[in-house]
C-alpha positions as CSV (number, residue, x, y, z in Angstrom):
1,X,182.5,108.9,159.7
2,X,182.2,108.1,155.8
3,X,184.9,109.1,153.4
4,X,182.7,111.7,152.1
5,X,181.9,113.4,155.5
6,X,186.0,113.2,156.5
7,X,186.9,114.9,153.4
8,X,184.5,117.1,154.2
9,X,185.7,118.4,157.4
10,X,189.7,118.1,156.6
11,X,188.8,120.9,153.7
12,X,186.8,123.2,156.6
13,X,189.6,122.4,159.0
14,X,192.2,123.0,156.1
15,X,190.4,126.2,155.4
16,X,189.8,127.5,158.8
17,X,193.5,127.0,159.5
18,X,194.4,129.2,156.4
19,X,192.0,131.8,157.5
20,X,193.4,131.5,161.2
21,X,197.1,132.1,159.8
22,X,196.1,135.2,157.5
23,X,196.4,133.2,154.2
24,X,192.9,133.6,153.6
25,X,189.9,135.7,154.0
26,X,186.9,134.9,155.7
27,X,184.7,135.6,153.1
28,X,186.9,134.1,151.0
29,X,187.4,131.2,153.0
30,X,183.0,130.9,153.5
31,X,182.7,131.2,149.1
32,X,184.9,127.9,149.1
33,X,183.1,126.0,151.2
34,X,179.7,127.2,149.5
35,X,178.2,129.0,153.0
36,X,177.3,132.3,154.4
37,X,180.5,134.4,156.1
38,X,177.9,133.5,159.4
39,X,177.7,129.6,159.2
40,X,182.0,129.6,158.1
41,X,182.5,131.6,161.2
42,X,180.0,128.8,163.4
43,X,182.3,126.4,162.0
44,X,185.2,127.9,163.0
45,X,184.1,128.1,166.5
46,X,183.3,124.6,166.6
47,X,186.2,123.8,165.7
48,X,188.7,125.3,167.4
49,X,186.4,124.5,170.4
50,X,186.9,121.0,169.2
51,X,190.1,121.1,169.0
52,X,190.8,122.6,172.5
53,X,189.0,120.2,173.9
54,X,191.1,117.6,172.1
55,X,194.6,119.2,173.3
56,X,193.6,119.2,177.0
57,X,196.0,117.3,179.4
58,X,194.4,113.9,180.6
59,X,195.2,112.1,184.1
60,X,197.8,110.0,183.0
61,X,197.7,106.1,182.9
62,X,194.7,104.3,181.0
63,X,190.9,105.9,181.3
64,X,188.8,104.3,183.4
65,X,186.0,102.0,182.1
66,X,183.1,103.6,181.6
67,X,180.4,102.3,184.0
68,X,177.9,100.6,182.1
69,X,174.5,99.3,184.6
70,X,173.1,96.5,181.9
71,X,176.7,95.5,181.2
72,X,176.9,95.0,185.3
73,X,174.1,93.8,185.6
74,X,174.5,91.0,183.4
75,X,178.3,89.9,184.4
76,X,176.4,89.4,187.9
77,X,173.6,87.3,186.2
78,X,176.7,85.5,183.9
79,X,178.5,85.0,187.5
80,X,175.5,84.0,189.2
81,X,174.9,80.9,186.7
82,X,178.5,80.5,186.6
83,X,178.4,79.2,190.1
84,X,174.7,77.7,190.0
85,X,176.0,75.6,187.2
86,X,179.3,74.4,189.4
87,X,177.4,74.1,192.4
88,X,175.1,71.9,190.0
89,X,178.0,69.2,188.4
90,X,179.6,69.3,192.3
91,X,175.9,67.7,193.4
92,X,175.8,65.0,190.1
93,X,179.5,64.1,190.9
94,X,178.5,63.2,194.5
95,X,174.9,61.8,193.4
96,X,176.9,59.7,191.0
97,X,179.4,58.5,193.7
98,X,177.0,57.5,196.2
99,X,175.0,55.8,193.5
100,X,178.3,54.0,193.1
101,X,179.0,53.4,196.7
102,X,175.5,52.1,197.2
103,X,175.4,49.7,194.1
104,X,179.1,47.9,195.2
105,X,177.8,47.6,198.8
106,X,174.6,46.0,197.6
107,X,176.9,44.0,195.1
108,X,178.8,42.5,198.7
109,X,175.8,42.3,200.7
110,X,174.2,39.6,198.3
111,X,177.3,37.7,197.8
């Protein structure tokens, strides 16, 4: 949210909050903010939906990851090459060794 748009909606929550506590007027409230009486009194809906939602009592501990499919999908692929990619430097270690073993035994057969 830009600085603009949170100014924005700190004045409508300021304002809603005055007309909530009898401070203000509606009307009053609606002239302020440069809008019908109908759309000051959508936004005051919205937000004190808003704001209920906000204040409602979570399971405690930490939230669960959200399950992402293409995020799964591609830690499987990264684990998949992951052990292709071992399984690949395990057979040039042993290709290498036997390469090794072969040359000194051919080194002592012609000596």
């Amino acid at each position: 949210m830009s600085t603009l748009q949170h100014d924005k909606a700190r004045q409508r929550a300021m304002l809603i909050m005055k007309v909530r506590s009898g401070q203000l007027r509606a009307t009053q409230a609606a002239r302020i903010l440069g809008v019908s009486r109908k759309t000051y009194y959508q936004w005051e809906q919205r937000g004190l939906e808003g704001m209920m939602a906000q204040l409602q009592d979570l399971p405690p501990g930490r939230p669960p990851n959200p399950s992402h499919p293409q995020l799964q999908s591609l830690q499987s692929q990264l684990s998949q090459a992951q052990n292709e990619l071992a399984q690949a430097r395990q057979m040039k270690e042993l290709r290498q060794s036997l390469e090794s073993f072969r040359s000194s035994r051919a080194k002592k057969n012609s000596a």
